[in-house]
C-alpha positions as CSV (number, residue, x, y, z in Angstrom):
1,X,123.0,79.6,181.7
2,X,123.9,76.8,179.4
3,X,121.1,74.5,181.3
4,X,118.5,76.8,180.5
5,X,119.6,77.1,176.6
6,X,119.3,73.6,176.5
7,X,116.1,73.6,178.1
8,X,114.6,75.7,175.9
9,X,115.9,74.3,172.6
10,X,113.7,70.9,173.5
11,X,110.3,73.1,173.5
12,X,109.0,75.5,172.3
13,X,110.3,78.8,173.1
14,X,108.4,81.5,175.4
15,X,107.1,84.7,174.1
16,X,109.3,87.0,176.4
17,X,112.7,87.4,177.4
18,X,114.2,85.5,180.8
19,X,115.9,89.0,181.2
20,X,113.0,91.7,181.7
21,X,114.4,95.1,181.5
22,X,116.5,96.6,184.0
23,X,115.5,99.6,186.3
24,X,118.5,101.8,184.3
25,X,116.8,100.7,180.8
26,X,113.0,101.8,182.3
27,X,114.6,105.2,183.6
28,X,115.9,105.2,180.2
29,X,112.7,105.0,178.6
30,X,111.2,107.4,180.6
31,X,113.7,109.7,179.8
32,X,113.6,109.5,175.8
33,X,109.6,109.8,175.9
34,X,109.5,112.6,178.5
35,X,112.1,114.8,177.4
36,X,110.7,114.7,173.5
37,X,107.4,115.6,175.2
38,X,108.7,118.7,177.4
39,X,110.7,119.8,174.3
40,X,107.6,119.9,172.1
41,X,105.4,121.5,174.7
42,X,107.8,124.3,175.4
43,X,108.5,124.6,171.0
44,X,106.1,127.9,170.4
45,X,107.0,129.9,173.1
46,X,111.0,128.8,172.8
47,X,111.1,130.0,168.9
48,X,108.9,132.7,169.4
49,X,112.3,133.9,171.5
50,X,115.2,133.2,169.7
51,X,115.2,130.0,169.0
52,X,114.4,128.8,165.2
53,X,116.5,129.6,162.5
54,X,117.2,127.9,159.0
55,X,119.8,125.9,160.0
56,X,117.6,124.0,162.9
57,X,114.7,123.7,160.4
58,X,117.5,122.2,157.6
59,X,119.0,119.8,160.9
60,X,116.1,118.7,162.2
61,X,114.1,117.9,158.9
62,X,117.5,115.6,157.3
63,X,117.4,114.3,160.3
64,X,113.4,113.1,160.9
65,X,114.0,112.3,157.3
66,X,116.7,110.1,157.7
67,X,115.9,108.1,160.9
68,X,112.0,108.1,160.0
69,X,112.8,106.1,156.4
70,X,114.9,104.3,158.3
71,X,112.1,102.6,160.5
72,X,109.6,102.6,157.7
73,X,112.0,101.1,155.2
74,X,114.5,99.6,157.3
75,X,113.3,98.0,160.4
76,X,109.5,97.5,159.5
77,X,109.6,96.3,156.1
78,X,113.4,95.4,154.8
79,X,114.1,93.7,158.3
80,X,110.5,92.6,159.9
81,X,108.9,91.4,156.7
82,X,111.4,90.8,154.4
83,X,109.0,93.3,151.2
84,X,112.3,92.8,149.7
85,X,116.1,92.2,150.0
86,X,118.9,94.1,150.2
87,X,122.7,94.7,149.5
88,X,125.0,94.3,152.5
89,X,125.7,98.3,152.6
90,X,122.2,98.9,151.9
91,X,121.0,96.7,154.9
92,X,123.5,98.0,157.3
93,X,122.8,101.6,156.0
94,X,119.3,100.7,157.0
95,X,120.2,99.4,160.4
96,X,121.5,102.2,161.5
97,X,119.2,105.1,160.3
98,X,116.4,102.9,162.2
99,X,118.6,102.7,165.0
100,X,119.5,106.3,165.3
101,X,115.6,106.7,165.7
102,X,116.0,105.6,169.3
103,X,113.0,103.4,169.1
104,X,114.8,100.2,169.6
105,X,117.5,98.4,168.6
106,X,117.0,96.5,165.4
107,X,116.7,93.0,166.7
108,X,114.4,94.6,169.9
109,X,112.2,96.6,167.4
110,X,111.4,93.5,164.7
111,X,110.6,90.6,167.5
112,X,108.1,93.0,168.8
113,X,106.8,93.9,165.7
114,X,106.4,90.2,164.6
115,X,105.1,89.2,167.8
116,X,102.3,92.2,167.4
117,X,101.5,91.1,163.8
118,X,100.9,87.6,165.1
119,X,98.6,88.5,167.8
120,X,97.2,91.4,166.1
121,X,94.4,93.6,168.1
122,X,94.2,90.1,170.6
123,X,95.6,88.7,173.8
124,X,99.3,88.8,173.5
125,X,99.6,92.0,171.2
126,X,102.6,94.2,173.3
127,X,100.5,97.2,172.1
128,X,96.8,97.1,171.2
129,X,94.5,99.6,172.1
130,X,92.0,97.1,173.1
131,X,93.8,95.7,175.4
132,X,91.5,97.2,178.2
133,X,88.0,96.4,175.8
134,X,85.7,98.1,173.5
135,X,83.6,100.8,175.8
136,X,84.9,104.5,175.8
137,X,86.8,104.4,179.4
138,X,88.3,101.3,178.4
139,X,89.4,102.2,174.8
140,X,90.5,105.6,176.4
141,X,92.9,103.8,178.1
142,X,94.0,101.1,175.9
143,X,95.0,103.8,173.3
144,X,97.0,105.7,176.0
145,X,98.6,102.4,176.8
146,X,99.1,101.2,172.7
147,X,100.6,104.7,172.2
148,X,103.2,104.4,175.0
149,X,102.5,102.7,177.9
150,X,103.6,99.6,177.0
151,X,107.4,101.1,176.3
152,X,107.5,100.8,180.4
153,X,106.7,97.2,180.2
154,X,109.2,95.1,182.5
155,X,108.6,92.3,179.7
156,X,110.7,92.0,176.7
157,X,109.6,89.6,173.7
158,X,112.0,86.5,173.4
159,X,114.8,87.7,170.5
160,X,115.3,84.2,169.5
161,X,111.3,83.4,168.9
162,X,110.4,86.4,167.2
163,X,113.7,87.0,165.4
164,X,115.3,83.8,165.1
165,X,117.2,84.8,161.3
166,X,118.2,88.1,162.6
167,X,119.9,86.2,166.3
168,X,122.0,84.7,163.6
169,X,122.6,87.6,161.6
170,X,126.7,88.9,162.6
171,X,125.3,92.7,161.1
172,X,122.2,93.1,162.8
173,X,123.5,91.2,166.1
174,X,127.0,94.4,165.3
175,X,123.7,96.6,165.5
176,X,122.1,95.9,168.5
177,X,125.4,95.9,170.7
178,X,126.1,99.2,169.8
179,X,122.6,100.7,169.7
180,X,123.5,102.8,172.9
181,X,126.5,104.8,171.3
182,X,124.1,105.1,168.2
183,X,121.3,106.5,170.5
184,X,124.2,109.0,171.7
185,X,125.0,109.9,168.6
186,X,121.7,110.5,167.2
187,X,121.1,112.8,170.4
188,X,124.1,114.1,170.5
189,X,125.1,114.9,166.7
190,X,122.4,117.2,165.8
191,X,124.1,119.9,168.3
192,X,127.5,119.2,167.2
193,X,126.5,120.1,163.4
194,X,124.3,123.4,164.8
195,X,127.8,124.8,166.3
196,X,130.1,124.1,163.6
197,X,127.5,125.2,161.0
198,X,127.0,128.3,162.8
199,X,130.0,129.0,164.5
200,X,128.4,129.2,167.8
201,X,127.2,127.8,171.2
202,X,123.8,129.5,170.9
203,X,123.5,127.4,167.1
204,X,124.4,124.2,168.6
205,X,121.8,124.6,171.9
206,X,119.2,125.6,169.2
207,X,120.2,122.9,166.5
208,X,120.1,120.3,169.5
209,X,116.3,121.2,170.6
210,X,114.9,120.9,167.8
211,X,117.6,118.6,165.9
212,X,117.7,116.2,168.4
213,X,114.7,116.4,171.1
214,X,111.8,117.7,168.9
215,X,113.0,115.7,166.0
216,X,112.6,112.1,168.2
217,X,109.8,113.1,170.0
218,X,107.8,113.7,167.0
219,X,109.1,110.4,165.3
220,X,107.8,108.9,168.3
221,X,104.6,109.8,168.0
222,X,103.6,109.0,164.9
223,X,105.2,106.1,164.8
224,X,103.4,105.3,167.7
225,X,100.6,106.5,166.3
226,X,100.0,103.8,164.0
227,X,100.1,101.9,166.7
228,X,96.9,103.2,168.8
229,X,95.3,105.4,166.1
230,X,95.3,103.4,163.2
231,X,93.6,100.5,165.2
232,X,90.8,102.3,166.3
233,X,90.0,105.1,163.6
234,X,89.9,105.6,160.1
235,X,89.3,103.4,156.8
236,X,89.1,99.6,155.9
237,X,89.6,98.8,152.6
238,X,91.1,95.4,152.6
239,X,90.2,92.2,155.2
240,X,91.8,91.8,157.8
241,X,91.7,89.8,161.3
242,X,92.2,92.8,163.2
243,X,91.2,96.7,163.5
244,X,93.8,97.8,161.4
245,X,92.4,100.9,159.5
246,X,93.9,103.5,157.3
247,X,94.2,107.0,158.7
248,X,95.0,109.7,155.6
249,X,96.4,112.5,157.3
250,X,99.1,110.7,159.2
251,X,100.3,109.3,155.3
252,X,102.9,112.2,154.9
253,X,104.3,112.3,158.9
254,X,104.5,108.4,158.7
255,X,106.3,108.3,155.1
256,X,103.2,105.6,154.5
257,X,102.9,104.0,157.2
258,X,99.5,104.9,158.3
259,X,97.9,103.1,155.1
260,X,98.1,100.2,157.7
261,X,94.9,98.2,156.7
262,X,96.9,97.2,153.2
263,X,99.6,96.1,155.5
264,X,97.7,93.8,158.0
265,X,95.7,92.7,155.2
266,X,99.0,91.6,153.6
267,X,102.5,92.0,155.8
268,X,105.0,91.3,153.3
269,X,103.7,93.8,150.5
270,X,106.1,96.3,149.8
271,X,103.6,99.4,149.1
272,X,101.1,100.3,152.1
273,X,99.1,103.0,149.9
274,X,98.5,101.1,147.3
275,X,94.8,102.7,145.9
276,X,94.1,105.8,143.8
277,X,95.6,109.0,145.7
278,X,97.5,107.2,148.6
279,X,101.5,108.6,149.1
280,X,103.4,106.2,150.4
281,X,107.1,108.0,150.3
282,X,108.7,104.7,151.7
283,X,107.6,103.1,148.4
284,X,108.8,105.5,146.5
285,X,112.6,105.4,148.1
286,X,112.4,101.4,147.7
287,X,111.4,101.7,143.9
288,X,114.7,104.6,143.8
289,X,117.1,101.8,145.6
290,X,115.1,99.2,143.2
291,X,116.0,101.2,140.1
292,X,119.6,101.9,141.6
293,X,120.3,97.9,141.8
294,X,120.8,98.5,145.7
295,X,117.5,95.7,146.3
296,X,115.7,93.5,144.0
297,X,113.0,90.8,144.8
298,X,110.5,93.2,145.6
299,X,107.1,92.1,146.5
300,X,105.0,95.0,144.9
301,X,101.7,94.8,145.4
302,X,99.6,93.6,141.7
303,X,96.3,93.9,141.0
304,X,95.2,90.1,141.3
305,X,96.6,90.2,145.0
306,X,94.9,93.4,145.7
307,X,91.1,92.4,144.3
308,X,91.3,89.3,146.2
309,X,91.5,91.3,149.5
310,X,89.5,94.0,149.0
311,X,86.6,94.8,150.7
312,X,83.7,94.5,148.1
């Protein structure tokens, strides 16, 4: 192992992992994207039973909340972009309510984010939805393949390329060794709080459906929804080198993530809805922490740097 380190610190490093993932991590995979996807489909007809009551809707909204602002915020643009810095108990806070998403771990989730940015919508992207080309069998297929297939991709991106200042980074390094027992307790925790809260097995079954599986499969999906269908549909406002487009209706699911042409048009910005009428939520809670003292350095978007991208 030490011959290969060496190795590699003379060129330049490759773009994936000398590790791909394991069979048990794959099986894993297939597990947290099926079992969302069963949960949903089998949602009406379970409530329409006995199964929905106040406190699951209270559970499982804190925690979508929670773990989705910790994606948006945390890993995509506090830790993958760097729209602004943080406090230590801030960034760690951060770390973990991305974590608990059960996306990725944080080092996993922001060398394949980088690596997508820099091969945007072109040979190399882990998930563009033009991967297979532009006609309607092909783009049928890359979208199904942008919105999840690529998840059972042997191929990881090379940590120490992609995410060289978070490699070194003692917190974030903390995070990513114990992202299992996070993922367990993000599965697990919703359940526990349904029984106590309710004083009973039947609260803590219910609170765990739709606290636990409905809550991540629905994260999932719109997260990776900006993946595959805010690179084929919707608005450009901005340049760009890629077919990011802005998708409206997605804005409130995605706490502002799906104003995504903003964002390839300029990574770093703090505020992805940045025009007349576009909510960006995750904007909001960074101008609250900004207001707090909890970050500062904040690159907000001003209107100089947004004329000289826009789309005339």
């Amino acid at each position: 192992m030490t011959v290969v380190a060496e190795r590699s610190d003379r060129g330049p490093k490759p773009d994936i992992e000398p590790e791909p993932r394991t069979k048990a991590e794959l099986v894993t995979f297939a597990l947290v994207v099926g079992l969302p996807i069963i949960a949903i489909a089998t949602a009406v007809p379970f409530a329409w039973g006995w199964g929905l009551g106040w406190t699951d809707v209270v559970i499982a909204f804190v925690f979508y909340v929670v773990t989705g602002l910790g994606v948006t915020v945390g890993l995509h643009r506090y830790f993958t972009h760097g729209s602004f810095k943080a406090k230590r108990p801030l960034k760690i806070a951060l770390g973990i309510a991305g974590s608990l998403s059960l996306e990725m771990s944080v080092l996993d989730w922001v060398a394949t984010h980088r690596k997508h940015h820099k091969f945007s919508d072109k040979e190399g992207d882990p998930h563009s939805p033009w991967r297979f080309g532009p006609g309607f069998k092909s783009l049928s297929k890359g979208l199904l393949y942008a919105h999840m297939g690529w998840l059972f991709d042997a191929d990881r991106t090379n940590r120490e390329k992609y995410a060289p200042d978070l490699v070194k980074d003692e917190d974030v390094m903390r995070m990513h060794r114990w992202f299992g027992p996070l993922a367990i307790v993000s599965v697990l925790l919703p359940g526990v709080l349904g029984g106590l809260l309710t004083w009973s097995w039947q609260g803590a079954v219910t609170a765990l459906f739709w606290g636990s599986l409905v809550r991540i499969g629905l994260l999932h999906h719109v997260t990776w929804s900006i993946n595959s269908i805010c690179h084929v549909f919707g608005e450009e406002d901005f340049q760009v080198r890629d077919k990011s487009r802005n998708v409206w209706w997605l804005a409130i699911p995605s706490f502002g993530e799906s104003w995504h042409n903003l964002h390839h048009s300029d990574p770093t910005c703090a505020r992805h809805g940045a025009l007349k009428g576009q909510i960006d939520l995750s904007a909001g809670l960074i101008r609250v922490f900004e207001r707090l003292g909890w970050v500062y350095d904040v690159r907000w978007p001003t209107p100089e740097r947004l004329a000289a991208k826009r789309i005339a």
